[in-house]
VOPAGU-2260 file (C-alpha; in pm, 1 decimal, decimal comma):
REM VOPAGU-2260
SITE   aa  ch    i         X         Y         Z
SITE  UNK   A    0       0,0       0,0       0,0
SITE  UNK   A    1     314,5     282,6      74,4
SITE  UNK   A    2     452,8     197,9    -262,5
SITE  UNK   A    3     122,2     244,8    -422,1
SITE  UNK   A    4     139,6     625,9    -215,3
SITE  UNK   A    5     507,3     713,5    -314,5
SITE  UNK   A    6     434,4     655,4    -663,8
SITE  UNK   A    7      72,2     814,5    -662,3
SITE  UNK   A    8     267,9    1139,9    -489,9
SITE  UNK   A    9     550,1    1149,4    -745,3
SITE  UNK   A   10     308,9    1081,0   -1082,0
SITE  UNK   A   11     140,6    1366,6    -915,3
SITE  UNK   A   12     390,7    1605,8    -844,2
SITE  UNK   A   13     512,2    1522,1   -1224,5
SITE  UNK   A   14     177,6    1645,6   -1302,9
SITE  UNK   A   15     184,7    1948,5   -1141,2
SITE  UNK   A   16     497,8    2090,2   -1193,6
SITE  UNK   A   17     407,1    2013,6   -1570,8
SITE  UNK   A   18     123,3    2206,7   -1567,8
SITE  UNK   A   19     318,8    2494,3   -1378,7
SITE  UNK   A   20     548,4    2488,0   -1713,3
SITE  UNK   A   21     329,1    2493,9   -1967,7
SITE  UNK   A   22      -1,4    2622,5   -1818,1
SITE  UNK   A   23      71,5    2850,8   -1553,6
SITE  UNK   A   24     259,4    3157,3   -1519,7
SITE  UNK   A   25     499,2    3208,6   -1292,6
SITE  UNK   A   26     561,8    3037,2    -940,9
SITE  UNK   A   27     173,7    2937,5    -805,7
SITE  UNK   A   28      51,4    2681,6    -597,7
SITE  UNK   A   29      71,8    2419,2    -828,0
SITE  UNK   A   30     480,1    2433,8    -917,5
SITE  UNK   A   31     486,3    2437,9    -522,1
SITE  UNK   A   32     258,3    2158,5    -440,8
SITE  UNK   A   33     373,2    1953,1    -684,7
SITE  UNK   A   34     787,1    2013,4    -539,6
SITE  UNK   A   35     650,3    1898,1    -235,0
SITE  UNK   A   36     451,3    1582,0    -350,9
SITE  UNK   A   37     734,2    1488,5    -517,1
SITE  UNK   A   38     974,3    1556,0    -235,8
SITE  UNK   A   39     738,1    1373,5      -9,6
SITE  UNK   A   40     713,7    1060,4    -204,1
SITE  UNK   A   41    1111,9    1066,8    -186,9
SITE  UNK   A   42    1109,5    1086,9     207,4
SITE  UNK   A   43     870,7     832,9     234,7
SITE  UNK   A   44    1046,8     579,3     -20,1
SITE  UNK   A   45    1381,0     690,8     204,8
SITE  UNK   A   46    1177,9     606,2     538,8
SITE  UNK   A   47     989,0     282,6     465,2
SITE  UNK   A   48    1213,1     139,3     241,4
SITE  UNK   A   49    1556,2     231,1     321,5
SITE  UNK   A   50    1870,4     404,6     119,4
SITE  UNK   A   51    1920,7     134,3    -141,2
SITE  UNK   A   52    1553,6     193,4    -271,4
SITE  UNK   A   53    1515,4     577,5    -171,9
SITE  UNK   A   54    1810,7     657,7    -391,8
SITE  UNK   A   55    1675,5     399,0    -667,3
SITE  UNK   A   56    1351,3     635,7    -602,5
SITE  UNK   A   57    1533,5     969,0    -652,2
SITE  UNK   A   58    1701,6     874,4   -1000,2
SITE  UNK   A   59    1353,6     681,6   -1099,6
SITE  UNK   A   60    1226,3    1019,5   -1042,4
SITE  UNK   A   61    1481,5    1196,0   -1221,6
SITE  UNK   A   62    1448,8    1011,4   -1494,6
SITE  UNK   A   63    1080,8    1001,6   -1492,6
SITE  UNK   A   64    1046,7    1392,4   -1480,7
SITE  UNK   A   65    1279,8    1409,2   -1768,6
SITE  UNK   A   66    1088,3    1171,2   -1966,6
SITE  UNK   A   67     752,2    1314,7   -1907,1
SITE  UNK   A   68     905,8    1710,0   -1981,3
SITE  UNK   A   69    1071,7    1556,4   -2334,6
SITE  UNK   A   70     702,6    1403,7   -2403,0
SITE  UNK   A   71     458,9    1725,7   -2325,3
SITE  UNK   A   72     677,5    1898,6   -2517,9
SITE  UNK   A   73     722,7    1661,5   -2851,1
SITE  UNK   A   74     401,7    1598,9   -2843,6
SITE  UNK   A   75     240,2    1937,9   -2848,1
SITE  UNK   A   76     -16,9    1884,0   -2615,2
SITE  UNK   A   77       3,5    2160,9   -2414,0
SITE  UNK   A   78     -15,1    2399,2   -2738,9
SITE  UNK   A   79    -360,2    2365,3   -2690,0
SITE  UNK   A   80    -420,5    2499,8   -2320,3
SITE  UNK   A   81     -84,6    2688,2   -2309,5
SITE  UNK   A   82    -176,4    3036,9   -2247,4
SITE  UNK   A   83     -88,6    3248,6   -2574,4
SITE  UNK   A   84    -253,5    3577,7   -2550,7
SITE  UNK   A   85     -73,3    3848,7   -2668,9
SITE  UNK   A   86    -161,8    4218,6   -2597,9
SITE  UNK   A   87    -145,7    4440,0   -2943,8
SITE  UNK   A   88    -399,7    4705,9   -2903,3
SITE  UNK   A   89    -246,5    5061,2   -2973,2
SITE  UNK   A   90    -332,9    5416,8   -2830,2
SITE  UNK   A   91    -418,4    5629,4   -3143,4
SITE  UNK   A   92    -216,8    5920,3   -3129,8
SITE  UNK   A   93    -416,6    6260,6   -3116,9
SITE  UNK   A   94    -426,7    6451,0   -3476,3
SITE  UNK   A   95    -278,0    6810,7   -3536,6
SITE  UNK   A   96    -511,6    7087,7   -3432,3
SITE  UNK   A   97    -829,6    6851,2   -3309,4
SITE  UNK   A   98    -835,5    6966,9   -2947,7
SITE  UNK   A   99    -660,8    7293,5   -2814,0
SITE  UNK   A  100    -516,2    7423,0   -2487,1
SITE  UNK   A  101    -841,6    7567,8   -2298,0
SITE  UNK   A  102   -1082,6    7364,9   -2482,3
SITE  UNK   A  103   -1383,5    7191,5   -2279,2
SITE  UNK   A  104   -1539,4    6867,6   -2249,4
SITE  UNK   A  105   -1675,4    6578,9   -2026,9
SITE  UNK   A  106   -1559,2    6274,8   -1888,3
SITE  UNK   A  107   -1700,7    5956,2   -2076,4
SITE  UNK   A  108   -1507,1    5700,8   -1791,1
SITE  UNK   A  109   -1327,6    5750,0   -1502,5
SITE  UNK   A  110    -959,8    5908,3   -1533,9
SITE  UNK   A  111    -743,8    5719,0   -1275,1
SITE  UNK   A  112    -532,5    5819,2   -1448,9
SITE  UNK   A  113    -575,3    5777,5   -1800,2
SITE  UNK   A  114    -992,4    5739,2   -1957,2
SITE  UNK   A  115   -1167,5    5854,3   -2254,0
SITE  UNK   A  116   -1337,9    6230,1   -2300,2
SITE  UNK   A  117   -1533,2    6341,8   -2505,6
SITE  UNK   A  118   -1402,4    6707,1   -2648,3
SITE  UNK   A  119   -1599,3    6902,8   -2985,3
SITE  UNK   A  120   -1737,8    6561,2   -3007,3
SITE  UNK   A  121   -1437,4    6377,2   -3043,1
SITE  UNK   A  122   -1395,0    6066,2   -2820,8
SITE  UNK   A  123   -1015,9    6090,0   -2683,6
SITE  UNK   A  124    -819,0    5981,1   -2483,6
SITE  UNK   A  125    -718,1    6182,2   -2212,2
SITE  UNK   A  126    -513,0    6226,1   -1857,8
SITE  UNK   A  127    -594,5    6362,2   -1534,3
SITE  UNK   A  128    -310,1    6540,6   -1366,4
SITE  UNK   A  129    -242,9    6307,5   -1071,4
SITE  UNK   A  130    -600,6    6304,1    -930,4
SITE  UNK   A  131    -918,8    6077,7   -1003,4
SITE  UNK   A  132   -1182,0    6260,5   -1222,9
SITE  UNK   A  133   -1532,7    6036,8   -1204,4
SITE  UNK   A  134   -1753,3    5957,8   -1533,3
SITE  UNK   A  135   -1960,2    6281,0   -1626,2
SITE  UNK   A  136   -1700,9    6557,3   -1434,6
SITE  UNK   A  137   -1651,4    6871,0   -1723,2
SITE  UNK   A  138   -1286,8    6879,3   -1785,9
SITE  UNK   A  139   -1075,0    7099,0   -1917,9
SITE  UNK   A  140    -772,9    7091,6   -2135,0
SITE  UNK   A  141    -487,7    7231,3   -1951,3
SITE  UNK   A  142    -171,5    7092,1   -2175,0
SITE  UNK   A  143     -32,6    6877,8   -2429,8
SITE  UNK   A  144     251,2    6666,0   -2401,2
SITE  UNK   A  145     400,8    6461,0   -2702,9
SITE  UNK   A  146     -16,4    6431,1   -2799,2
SITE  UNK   A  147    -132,4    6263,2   -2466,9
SITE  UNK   A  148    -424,4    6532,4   -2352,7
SITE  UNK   A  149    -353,5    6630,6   -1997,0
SITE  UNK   A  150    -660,5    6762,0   -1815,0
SITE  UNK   A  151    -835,2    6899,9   -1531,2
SITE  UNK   A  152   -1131,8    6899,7   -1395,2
SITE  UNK   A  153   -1363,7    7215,1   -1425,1
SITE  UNK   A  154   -1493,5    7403,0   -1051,3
C-alpha cells in the first residue's frame, strides 16, 4: 500500500509541476505543491524502504520527470491549453489641431489616471493630472505633451 502512495505522490507532483510549465505563469501553488509531492514521495520511499531503494527512487524520479518534460513537449499537447494571448492594441495618437489648450469637455469614464473624453465631439483619450476625475465631471484641457491630452477637472 506505501509503494502504491510514493508513486501516486511522485506521478502527481510530475503532473503538477508540468502544468506549472506549460499552463501557468509564474511560481503558483501548483509548481509548489507539486515540489513537495514529489519531495514527499522521496522521504517516504527513504523512510519505509531504506537508502538502497530511496536513492533507486530519486534517479527513478529523475528520470521520470525528464521523460515526461521531453514528451509534453514533442508531443504538443500543451499547445492547446498553453496560455498564448498576446496584448497588441495601440493608443491612437491625437491629430494636429483637433483639441486645443483651454478647450472643454466631459468625462465619458473615469480618469485614474488615463480614460476617454469626449471634447468638440471627439472621443479621446485623455489624462488627469495626478487626481481621479469620475464619469460625467466637465474637464478641461490644460496641456499637451508629445499628444497625450492632460486635463483637469472644471470648478
Amino acid at each position: 500500500m506505501m509503494i502504491f502512495i510514493i508513486i501516486l505522490l511522485l506521478v502527481l507532483g510530475v503532473v503538477l509541476i508540468l502544468l506549472e510549465f506549460f499552463v501557468l505563469p509564474g511560481i503558483t501553488v501548483a509548481g509548489i505543491t507539486g515540489a513537495v509531492m514529489m519531495l514527499g514521495g522521496i522521504y517516504l520511499s527513504y523512510h519505509h524502504y531504506g537508502p538502497m531503494i530511496g536513492h533507486l527512487t530519486v534517479i527513478g524520479s529523475v528520470i521520470f520527470s525528464l521523460l515526461a518534460l521531453w514528451l509534453a513537449l514533442k508531443s504538443g499537447t500543451w499547445n492547446r491549453i498553453m496560455l498564448k494571448t498576446e496584448i497588441d492594441s495601440k493608443v491612437e495618437k491625437l491629430e494636429d489641431n483637433l483639441v486645443a489648450i483651454g478647450d472643454e469637455g466631459i468625462c465619458l469614464s473615469r480618469l485614474a489616471p488615463m480614460g476617454q473624453v469626449r471634447i468638440k465631439n471627439h472621443i479621446i483619450e485623455a489624462k488627469s493630472t495626478g487626481g481621479y476625475i469620475d464619469e460625467k465631471t466637465p474637464i478641461e484641457v490644460i496641456k499637451i505633451v508629445d499628444k497625450v491630452i492632460v486635463v483637469k477637472p472644471l470648478k
